[in-house]
C-alpha positions, 0 to 999 in steps of 0.5 A: 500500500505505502508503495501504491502511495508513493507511485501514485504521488510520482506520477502526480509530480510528474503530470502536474509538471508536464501540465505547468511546462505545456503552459508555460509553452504555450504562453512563450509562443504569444507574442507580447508588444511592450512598447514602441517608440517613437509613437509618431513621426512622418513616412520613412522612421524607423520604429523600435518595437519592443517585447517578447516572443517575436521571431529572430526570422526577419521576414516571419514578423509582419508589421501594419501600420493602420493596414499597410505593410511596412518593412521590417529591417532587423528582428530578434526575439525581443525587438524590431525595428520597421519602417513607416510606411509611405502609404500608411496612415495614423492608426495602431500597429499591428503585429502577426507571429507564427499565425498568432495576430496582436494590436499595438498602440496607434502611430500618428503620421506627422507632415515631415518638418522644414528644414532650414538653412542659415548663413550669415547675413551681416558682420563677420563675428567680428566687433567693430563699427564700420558702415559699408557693404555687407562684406565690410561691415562691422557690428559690437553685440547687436541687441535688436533688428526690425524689418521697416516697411521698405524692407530695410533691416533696422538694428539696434546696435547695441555696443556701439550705441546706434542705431544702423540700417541695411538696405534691400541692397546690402549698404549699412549706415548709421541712422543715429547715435554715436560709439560714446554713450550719452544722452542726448536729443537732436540731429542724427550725429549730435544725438546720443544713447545709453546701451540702446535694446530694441526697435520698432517702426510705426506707420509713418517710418519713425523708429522707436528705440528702448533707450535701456539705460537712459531709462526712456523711449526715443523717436527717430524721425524719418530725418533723422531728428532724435527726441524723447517720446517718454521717461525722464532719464530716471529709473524708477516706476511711474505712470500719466504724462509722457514728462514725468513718466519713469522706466526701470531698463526698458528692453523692447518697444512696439507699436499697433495700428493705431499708434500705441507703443508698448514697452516691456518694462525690464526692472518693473515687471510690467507691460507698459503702454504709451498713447497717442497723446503721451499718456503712460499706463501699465496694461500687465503687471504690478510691479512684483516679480512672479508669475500669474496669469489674470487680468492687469495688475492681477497678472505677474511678470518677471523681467519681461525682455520681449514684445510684438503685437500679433495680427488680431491685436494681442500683445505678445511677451517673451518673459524671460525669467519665468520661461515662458511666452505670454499673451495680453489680449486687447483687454488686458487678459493675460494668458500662458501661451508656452513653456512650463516654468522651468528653465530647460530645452523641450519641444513638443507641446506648447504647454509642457515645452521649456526654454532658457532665458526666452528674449526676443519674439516676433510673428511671420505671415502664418502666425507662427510665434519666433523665440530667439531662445537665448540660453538654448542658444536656439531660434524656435517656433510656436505654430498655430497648433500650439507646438513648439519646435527647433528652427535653427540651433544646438550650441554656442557657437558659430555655424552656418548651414543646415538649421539642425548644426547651426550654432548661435552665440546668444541669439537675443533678437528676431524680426521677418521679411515679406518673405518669411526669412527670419533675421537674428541679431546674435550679440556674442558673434557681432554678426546679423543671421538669415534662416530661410526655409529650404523649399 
Protein backbone atom coordinates (compact mmCIF):
# COMPACT_ATOMS: atom_id res chain seq x y z
CA UNK A 1 0.00 0.00 0.00
CA UNK A 2 2.69 2.50 1.12
CA UNK A 3 4.36 1.51 -2.40
CA UNK A 4 1.00 2.33 -4.39
CA UNK A 5 1.26 5.83 -2.49
CA UNK A 6 4.45 6.53 -3.42
CA UNK A 7 3.86 5.62 -7.08
CA UNK A 8 0.62 7.41 -7.11
CA UNK A 9 2.21 10.62 -5.97
CA UNK A 10 5.36 10.32 -8.67
CA UNK A 11 3.00 10.33 -11.20
CA UNK A 12 1.41 13.15 -9.54
CA UNK A 13 4.54 15.14 -9.95
CA UNK A 14 5.18 14.30 -12.93
CA UNK A 15 1.84 15.01 -14.80
CA UNK A 16 1.36 18.44 -12.65
CA UNK A 17 4.90 19.45 -14.03
CA UNK A 18 4.09 18.10 -17.64
CA UNK A 19 0.97 20.15 -17.38
CA UNK A 20 2.95 23.62 -15.69
CA UNK A 21 5.71 23.08 -18.61
CA UNK A 22 2.76 22.85 -21.70
CA UNK A 23 1.62 26.36 -20.15
CA UNK A 24 4.40 27.80 -19.71
CA UNK A 25 5.00 26.85 -23.79
CA UNK A 26 2.21 27.74 -24.71
CA UNK A 27 2.39 31.37 -23.09
CA UNK A 28 6.17 31.72 -24.53
CA UNK A 29 4.62 31.24 -28.29
CA UNK A 30 2.10 34.53 -27.83
CA UNK A 31 3.63 37.35 -28.68
CA UNK A 32 3.83 40.39 -26.33
CA UNK A 33 4.20 44.39 -27.57
CA UNK A 34 5.68 46.18 -24.63
CA UNK A 35 6.49 49.28 -26.18
CA UNK A 36 7.10 51.37 -29.37
CA UNK A 37 8.59 54.28 -29.95
CA UNK A 38 8.82 56.77 -31.30
CA UNK A 39 4.93 56.82 -31.47
CA UNK A 40 4.69 59.29 -34.12
CA UNK A 41 6.65 60.50 -36.73
CA UNK A 42 6.21 61.16 -40.85
CA UNK A 43 6.97 58.15 -43.66
CA UNK A 44 10.19 56.58 -43.69
CA UNK A 45 11.07 56.49 -39.49
CA UNK A 46 12.21 53.96 -38.01
CA UNK A 47 10.42 52.45 -35.19
CA UNK A 48 11.54 50.01 -32.37
CA UNK A 49 9.15 47.90 -31.20
CA UNK A 50 9.86 46.19 -28.06
CA UNK A 51 8.67 42.88 -26.37
CA UNK A 52 8.77 39.39 -26.43
CA UNK A 53 8.25 36.38 -28.41
CA UNK A 54 8.92 37.63 -31.50
CA UNK A 55 10.79 35.53 -34.42
CA UNK A 56 14.57 36.02 -34.86
CA UNK A 57 13.39 35.41 -38.67
CA UNK A 58 13.04 38.86 -40.07
CA UNK A 59 10.66 38.12 -42.65
CA UNK A 60 8.35 35.61 -40.13
CA UNK A 61 7.32 39.05 -38.37
CA UNK A 62 4.61 41.05 -40.30
CA UNK A 63 4.08 44.71 -39.50
CA UNK A 64 0.89 47.01 -40.46
CA UNK A 65 0.52 50.26 -39.84
CA UNK A 66 -3.41 51.01 -39.64
CA UNK A 67 -3.14 48.50 -42.79
CA UNK A 68 -0.10 48.99 -44.54
CA UNK A 69 2.58 46.65 -44.69
CA UNK A 70 5.92 48.35 -43.57
CA UNK A 71 9.11 46.98 -43.85
CA UNK A 72 10.81 45.09 -41.14
CA UNK A 73 14.51 45.98 -41.38
CA UNK A 74 16.21 43.76 -38.12
CA UNK A 75 14.36 41.27 -35.91
CA UNK A 76 15.13 39.00 -32.56
CA UNK A 77 13.13 37.52 -30.01
CA UNK A 78 12.76 40.68 -28.20
CA UNK A 79 12.85 43.62 -30.54
CA UNK A 80 12.02 45.02 -34.01
CA UNK A 81 12.82 47.60 -35.83
CA UNK A 82 10.41 48.73 -39.20
CA UNK A 83 9.90 51.12 -41.06
CA UNK A 84 6.82 53.50 -41.65
CA UNK A 85 5.19 53.00 -44.44
CA UNK A 86 4.68 55.93 -47.40
CA UNK A 87 1.01 54.59 -47.56
CA UNK A 88 0.37 54.13 -44.06
CA UNK A 89 -1.83 56.45 -42.16
CA UNK A 90 -2.36 57.06 -38.16
CA UNK A 91 -3.89 54.18 -36.87
CA UNK A 92 -2.44 51.08 -34.31
CA UNK A 93 0.08 48.96 -35.42
CA UNK A 94 -0.26 45.56 -35.86
CA UNK A 95 1.92 42.51 -35.45
CA UNK A 96 1.33 38.76 -36.91
CA UNK A 97 3.82 35.87 -35.45
CA UNK A 98 3.75 32.40 -36.08
CA UNK A 99 -0.07 32.95 -37.16
CA UNK A 100 -0.67 34.42 -33.97
CA UNK A 101 -2.18 38.24 -34.71
CA UNK A 102 -1.91 41.36 -31.85
CA UNK A 103 -2.54 45.46 -31.57
CA UNK A 104 -0.19 47.53 -30.63
CA UNK A 105 -0.90 51.29 -29.91
CA UNK A 106 -1.59 53.78 -32.50
CA UNK A 107 1.24 55.63 -34.71
CA UNK A 108 0.31 59.23 -35.60
CA UNK A 109 1.59 60.34 -39.04
CA UNK A 110 3.12 63.96 -38.92
CA UNK A 111 3.98 66.27 -42.04
CA UNK A 112 7.74 65.80 -42.23
CA UNK A 113 9.36 69.07 -40.73
CA UNK A 114 11.07 72.12 -42.55
CA UNK A 115 14.02 72.32 -42.99
CA UNK A 116 16.06 75.42 -42.70
CA UNK A 117 19.13 76.72 -43.78
CA UNK A 118 21.33 79.52 -42.13
CA UNK A 119 24.18 81.81 -43.38
CA UNK A 120 25.44 84.98 -42.15
CA UNK A 121 23.60 87.98 -43.41
CA UNK A 122 25.83 90.88 -41.87
CA UNK A 123 29.04 91.11 -39.71
CA UNK A 124 31.71 88.50 -39.76
CA UNK A 125 31.67 87.52 -35.95
CA UNK A 126 33.96 90.42 -35.74
CA UNK A 127 33.40 93.60 -33.18
CA UNK A 128 33.77 96.61 -34.70
CA UNK A 129 31.73 99.96 -36.05
CA UNK A 130 32.19 100.41 -39.85
CA UNK A 131 29.41 101.09 -42.09
CA UNK A 132 29.51 99.74 -45.57
CA UNK A 133 28.96 96.82 -47.95
CA UNK A 134 27.72 93.96 -46.18
CA UNK A 135 31.02 92.14 -46.94
CA UNK A 136 32.99 95.37 -44.72
CA UNK A 137 30.53 95.82 -42.22
CA UNK A 138 31.13 95.63 -38.66
CA UNK A 139 28.97 95.22 -35.98
CA UNK A 140 29.51 95.47 -31.46
CA UNK A 141 26.88 92.90 -29.66
CA UNK A 142 23.94 93.90 -31.99
CA UNK A 143 20.86 93.74 -29.50
CA UNK A 144 17.66 94.38 -31.79
CA UNK A 145 16.55 94.15 -35.75
CA UNK A 146 13.14 95.00 -37.20
CA UNK A 147 12.50 94.87 -40.96
CA UNK A 148 10.86 98.54 -41.62
CA UNK A 149 8.03 98.75 -44.40
CA UNK A 150 10.51 99.06 -47.25
CA UNK A 151 12.44 96.13 -46.33
CA UNK A 152 15.16 97.83 -44.59
CA UNK A 153 16.61 95.72 -41.59
CA UNK A 154 16.79 98.25 -38.53
CA UNK A 155 19.47 97.05 -35.98
CA UNK A 156 19.88 98.08 -32.80
CA UNK A 157 23.43 98.14 -32.15
CA UNK A 158 23.79 97.88 -29.05
CA UNK A 159 27.64 98.08 -28.11
CA UNK A 160 28.02 100.97 -30.35
CA UNK A 161 25.28 102.80 -29.09
CA UNK A 162 23.25 103.25 -32.72
CA UNK A 163 21.02 102.67 -34.05
CA UNK A 164 22.26 101.15 -38.11
CA UNK A 165 20.13 100.25 -41.10
CA UNK A 166 20.80 97.82 -44.00
CA UNK A 167 19.17 98.35 -47.08
CA UNK A 168 17.19 95.99 -49.64
CA UNK A 169 20.65 96.47 -51.49
CA UNK A 170 23.34 95.35 -48.72
CA UNK A 171 24.85 99.02 -47.68
CA UNK A 172 24.52 99.84 -43.78
CA UNK A 173 24.64 103.21 -42.35
CA UNK A 174 24.30 104.60 -39.01
CA UNK A 175 20.75 106.13 -38.79
CA UNK A 176 21.55 107.74 -35.41
CA UNK A 177 23.71 107.66 -32.46
CA UNK A 178 27.40 107.89 -31.64
CA UNK A 179 30.23 104.89 -30.44
CA UNK A 180 30.46 107.48 -27.00
CA UNK A 181 27.22 106.69 -24.75
CA UNK A 182 25.17 109.56 -23.74
CA UNK A 183 22.11 111.13 -23.61
CA UNK A 184 21.17 113.37 -25.98
CA UNK A 185 18.17 114.71 -28.22
CA UNK A 186 18.71 116.13 -31.71
CA UNK A 187 20.41 115.82 -35.05
CA UNK A 188 21.20 112.41 -36.49
CA UNK A 189 25.05 112.99 -35.50
CA UNK A 190 24.83 115.01 -32.42
CA UNK A 191 22.10 112.60 -30.80
CA UNK A 192 23.33 110.15 -28.05
CA UNK A 193 22.41 106.74 -26.32
CA UNK A 194 22.65 104.56 -23.33
CA UNK A 195 23.03 100.84 -24.45
CA UNK A 196 20.13 101.07 -26.62
CA UNK A 197 17.96 97.46 -26.90
CA UNK A 198 15.14 97.04 -29.10
CA UNK A 199 13.15 98.99 -32.02
CA UNK A 200 10.33 99.26 -33.59
CA UNK A 201 8.90 101.34 -36.61
CA UNK A 202 5.40 102.75 -36.63
CA UNK A 203 3.19 103.70 -39.89
CA UNK A 204 4.96 106.80 -40.63
CA UNK A 205 8.52 105.40 -40.88
CA UNK A 206 9.99 106.61 -37.15
CA UNK A 207 11.97 104.33 -35.31
CA UNK A 208 11.04 103.53 -31.90
CA UNK A 209 14.04 102.83 -29.69
CA UNK A 210 14.10 101.43 -25.90
CA UNK A 211 16.85 103.56 -24.80
CA UNK A 212 17.60 100.79 -21.71
CA UNK A 213 19.95 102.50 -19.62
CA UNK A 214 18.77 106.21 -20.09
CA UNK A 215 15.65 104.75 -19.00
CA UNK A 216 13.03 106.27 -21.84
CA UNK A 217 11.78 105.72 -25.16
CA UNK A 218 13.09 107.60 -28.00
CA UNK A 219 11.65 108.72 -31.70
CA UNK A 220 13.87 108.95 -34.75
CA UNK A 221 12.20 110.60 -37.26
CA UNK A 222 12.37 109.70 -40.76
CA UNK A 223 15.01 112.88 -40.98
CA UNK A 224 16.95 111.51 -38.82
CA UNK A 225 15.85 114.13 -35.77
CA UNK A 226 16.03 112.31 -32.45
CA UNK A 227 13.85 113.12 -29.46
CA UNK A 228 12.27 111.61 -26.37
CA UNK A 229 8.80 110.20 -26.58
CA UNK A 230 8.92 109.33 -22.68
CA UNK A 231 10.54 108.73 -19.41
CA UNK A 232 12.76 111.35 -17.55
CA UNK A 233 16.02 109.95 -17.51
CA UNK A 234 15.35 108.28 -14.13
CA UNK A 235 14.95 104.61 -13.38
CA UNK A 236 12.08 104.39 -11.17
CA UNK A 237 8.24 103.45 -11.59
CA UNK A 238 5.51 105.87 -12.98
CA UNK A 239 2.57 106.37 -14.94
CA UNK A 240 0.45 109.52 -16.61
CA UNK A 241 2.23 112.43 -18.64
CA UNK A 242 4.96 111.44 -21.02
CA UNK A 243 7.11 114.21 -18.91
CA UNK A 244 7.03 112.98 -15.51
CA UNK A 245 6.61 109.30 -16.63
CA UNK A 246 9.86 106.94 -15.26
CA UNK A 247 11.04 103.38 -16.62
CA UNK A 248 13.24 100.90 -14.78
CA UNK A 249 15.56 99.26 -18.02
CA UNK A 250 13.12 99.44 -20.79
CA UNK A 251 14.24 96.26 -23.01
CA UNK A 252 11.69 96.05 -26.32
CA UNK A 253 9.10 98.51 -28.00
CA UNK A 254 6.06 98.01 -30.39
CA UNK A 255 3.75 99.60 -31.75
CA UNK A 256 -0.23 98.98 -33.22
CA UNK A 257 -2.26 100.12 -35.88
CA UNK A 258 -3.30 102.85 -34.05
CA UNK A 259 -0.03 104.20 -32.58
CA UNK A 260 0.03 102.80 -29.14
CA UNK A 261 3.91 101.98 -28.17
CA UNK A 262 4.13 99.03 -25.85
CA UNK A 263 7.03 98.69 -23.59
CA UNK A 264 8.25 95.76 -22.00
CA UNK A 265 9.40 97.47 -18.95
CA UNK A 266 12.70 95.06 -17.75
CA UNK A 267 13.10 96.23 -13.93
CA UNK A 268 9.36 96.80 -13.28
CA UNK A 269 7.81 93.84 -14.07
CA UNK A 270 5.22 95.32 -16.47
CA UNK A 271 3.57 95.84 -19.79
CA UNK A 272 3.70 99.45 -20.28
CA UNK A 273 1.51 101.32 -22.92
CA UNK A 274 2.21 104.78 -24.04
CA UNK A 275 -0.97 106.56 -26.02
CA UNK A 276 -1.07 108.92 -28.91
CA UNK A 277 -1.04 111.64 -26.76
CA UNK A 278 1.74 110.64 -24.43
CA UNK A 279 -0.14 109.40 -21.55
CA UNK A 280 1.59 106.12 -19.92
CA UNK A 281 -0.21 103.47 -18.35
CA UNK A 282 0.60 99.94 -17.18
CA UNK A 283 -1.58 97.13 -19.18
CA UNK A 284 0.14 93.92 -17.49
CA UNK A 285 1.74 93.58 -14.11
CA UNK A 286 2.18 95.34 -10.52
CA UNK A 287 5.40 95.59 -10.24
CA UNK A 288 6.47 92.13 -8.36
CA UNK A 289 8.47 89.98 -9.86
CA UNK A 290 6.50 86.34 -10.23
CA UNK A 291 4.22 84.54 -12.21
CA UNK A 292 0.28 84.57 -12.67
CA UNK A 293 -2.00 84.91 -15.28
CA UNK A 294 -5.25 87.16 -14.85
CA UNK A 295 -6.15 90.33 -15.98
CA UNK A 296 -3.58 93.89 -15.43
CA UNK A 297 -2.32 94.34 -12.11
CA UNK A 298 -3.53 90.68 -11.09
CA UNK A 299 -1.38 89.16 -13.61
CA UNK A 300 2.52 88.96 -12.77
CA UNK A 301 5.53 89.02 -14.91
CA UNK A 302 9.06 88.56 -14.21
CA UNK A 303 11.91 90.62 -16.22
CA UNK A 304 9.74 90.68 -19.28
CA UNK A 305 12.59 91.18 -22.29
CA UNK A 306 10.35 90.60 -25.29
CA UNK A 307 7.32 92.24 -27.28
CA UNK A 308 5.40 92.31 -30.68
CA UNK A 309 1.77 92.73 -31.50
CA UNK A 310 0.14 89.80 -33.03
CA UNK A 311 -2.23 90.05 -36.26
CA UNK A 312 -5.51 90.09 -34.01
CA UNK A 313 -4.14 92.93 -31.83
CA UNK A 314 -2.51 90.84 -28.91
CA UNK A 315 0.45 91.81 -27.00
CA UNK A 316 2.96 89.03 -27.34
CA UNK A 317 5.92 88.76 -24.49
CA UNK A 318 8.88 86.67 -24.26
CA UNK A 319 9.01 86.51 -20.32
CA UNK A 320 12.35 85.78 -19.93
CA UNK A 321 12.86 84.59 -16.25
CA UNK A 322 9.82 82.81 -15.94
CA UNK A 323 10.45 80.79 -19.19
CA UNK A 324 7.76 81.27 -20.85
CA UNK A 325 5.97 83.48 -23.52
CA UNK A 326 2.72 85.15 -22.55
CA UNK A 327 -0.26 86.84 -24.35
CA UNK A 328 -2.12 90.29 -23.49
CA UNK A 329 -5.21 90.22 -25.21
CA UNK A 330 -6.78 93.70 -26.29
CA UNK A 331 -8.49 93.56 -22.90
CA UNK A 332 -5.62 93.40 -20.69
CA UNK A 333 -6.48 89.24 -20.05
CA UNK A 334 -3.02 87.66 -19.85
CA UNK A 335 -2.55 84.28 -20.60
CA UNK A 336 0.24 81.38 -20.81
CA UNK A 337 0.96 80.61 -24.12
CA UNK A 338 4.19 78.42 -23.96
CA UNK A 339 6.62 76.95 -21.56
CA UNK A 340 6.10 75.01 -18.17
CA UNK A 341 8.03 77.45 -15.94
CA UNK A 342 11.42 75.64 -15.91
CA UNK A 343 14.34 76.61 -17.20
CA UNK A 344 15.27 73.95 -19.76
CA UNK A 345 15.10 72.84 -23.72
CA UNK A 346 11.85 70.55 -24.65
CA UNK A 347 9.86 70.88 -27.79
CA UNK A 348 6.72 69.39 -28.39
CA UNK A 349 3.51 70.82 -26.93
CA UNK A 350 3.23 74.21 -26.08
CA UNK A 351 2.19 73.85 -22.58
CA UNK A 352 4.89 71.46 -21.43
CA UNK A 353 7.73 72.76 -23.66
CA UNK A 354 10.75 74.59 -21.79
CA UNK A 355 13.04 77.40 -22.78
CA UNK A 356 16.28 79.15 -21.19
CA UNK A 357 16.04 82.76 -20.96
CA UNK A 358 13.14 83.16 -23.90
CA UNK A 359 14.33 87.06 -25.25
CA UNK A 360 13.46 88.20 -28.11
CA UNK A 361 9.66 87.14 -30.06
CA UNK A 362 8.47 88.09 -33.37
CA UNK A 363 5.21 86.69 -35.88
CA UNK A 364 5.52 85.52 -39.63
CA UNK A 365 2.78 85.52 -42.03
CA UNK A 366 1.22 82.35 -40.90
CA UNK A 367 1.09 83.19 -37.26
CA UNK A 368 3.54 81.36 -36.19
CA UNK A 369 5.38 82.69 -32.92
CA UNK A 370 9.81 83.19 -33.33
CA UNK A 371 11.55 82.86 -29.98
CA UNK A 372 15.35 83.81 -30.21
CA UNK A 373 15.72 81.39 -27.42
CA UNK A 374 18.74 82.62 -25.57
CA UNK A 375 20.33 80.09 -23.13
CA UNK A 376 19.27 77.34 -25.51
CA UNK A 377 21.03 79.11 -27.72
CA UNK A 378 18.14 78.23 -30.34
CA UNK A 379 15.74 80.18 -32.62
CA UNK A 380 12.24 78.19 -32.04
CA UNK A 381 8.73 78.25 -33.43
CA UNK A 382 5.40 78.26 -31.92
CA UNK A 383 2.96 77.33 -34.78
CA UNK A 384 -0.78 77.92 -34.60
CA UNK A 385 -1.46 74.50 -33.33
CA UNK A 386 0.21 75.16 -30.28
CA UNK A 387 3.55 73.05 -30.90
CA UNK A 388 6.73 74.07 -30.31
CA UNK A 389 9.61 73.30 -32.41
CA UNK A 390 13.60 73.95 -33.09
CA UNK A 391 14.11 76.46 -36.24
CA UNK A 392 17.74 76.72 -36.19
CA UNK A 393 20.35 75.74 -33.49
CA UNK A 394 22.26 73.16 -30.85
CA UNK A 395 25.15 75.03 -29.03
CA UNK A 396 27.05 78.17 -28.62
CA UNK A 397 28.91 78.66 -31.34
CA UNK A 398 29.35 79.95 -34.58
CA UNK A 399 27.91 77.91 -37.68
CA UNK A 400 26.40 78.14 -40.72
CA UNK A 401 24.35 75.62 -42.70
CA UNK A 402 21.54 73.02 -42.08
CA UNK A 403 19.33 74.50 -39.02
CA UNK A 404 19.97 71.31 -37.11
CA UNK A 405 24.12 72.14 -36.96
CA UNK A 406 23.76 75.52 -36.98
CA UNK A 407 25.29 77.07 -33.70
CA UNK A 408 24.48 80.69 -32.46
CA UNK A 409 26.29 82.55 -29.61
CA UNK A 410 23.29 84.34 -27.52
CA UNK A 411 20.85 84.69 -30.04
CA UNK A 412 18.74 87.89 -28.42
CA UNK A 413 16.52 89.16 -31.00
CA UNK A 414 14.22 88.15 -34.35
CA UNK A 415 12.39 90.16 -36.94
CA UNK A 416 10.97 88.50 -40.53
CA UNK A 417 10.87 89.64 -44.07
CA UNK A 418 7.90 89.62 -46.69
CA UNK A 419 9.10 86.62 -47.33
CA UNK A 420 9.26 84.92 -44.04
CA UNK A 421 13.15 84.69 -43.52
CA UNK A 422 13.99 85.12 -40.13
CA UNK A 423 17.00 87.59 -39.10
CA UNK A 424 18.51 87.05 -35.90
CA UNK A 425 20.69 89.61 -34.09
CA UNK A 426 23.46 87.15 -32.33
CA UNK A 427 25.01 89.64 -29.83
CA UNK A 428 28.06 87.07 -28.69
CA UNK A 429 29.07 86.71 -32.56
CA UNK A 430 28.71 90.50 -33.69
CA UNK A 431 27.06 89.15 -36.53
CA UNK A 432 23.01 89.60 -38.08
CA UNK A 433 21.75 85.73 -39.38
CA UNK A 434 19.43 84.92 -42.02
CA UNK A 435 17.18 81.49 -41.79
CA UNK A 436 15.48 80.54 -44.60
CA UNK A 437 13.30 77.97 -45.42
CA UNK A 438 14.61 75.06 -47.74
CA UNK A 439 11.92 74.72 -50.36
Amino acid sequence: MKQLNICLLILACILTHGCEKKDGEEAAAVPVIKTVWPQEGTPSTIVTIRGKHFSPVRTENMVQFNGAAAIVIEASAGELQVVSPASGSTGPITLSVRNTDITGPVFTYTEAPEEYTVKIFAGNGTAGSVDGALADIRLRSPEGVVMDAAGNLVITDRGNNRIRRITPGGTMTTVAGADAAGYADGGAGNARFRLPWRSAVDAAGNIIVADRDNHCIRRITPDGTVSTIAGTGTAGFADGDNNTALFNQPLDVAVDAAGNIYVADNLNHRIRRIAPDGTVSTIAGNGTAAFADGTGAEARLRNPSGIDIDAEGNVLVADRLNHRIRRITPQGVVTTVAGDGTKGFSDGEALLSRFADPYGITTDSKGNIIVADLNNAKIRKIDTDMRVSTIAGTSQGLADGAGITAQFRSPVDVCVDAADNIYVADLGNHCIRRISLVK
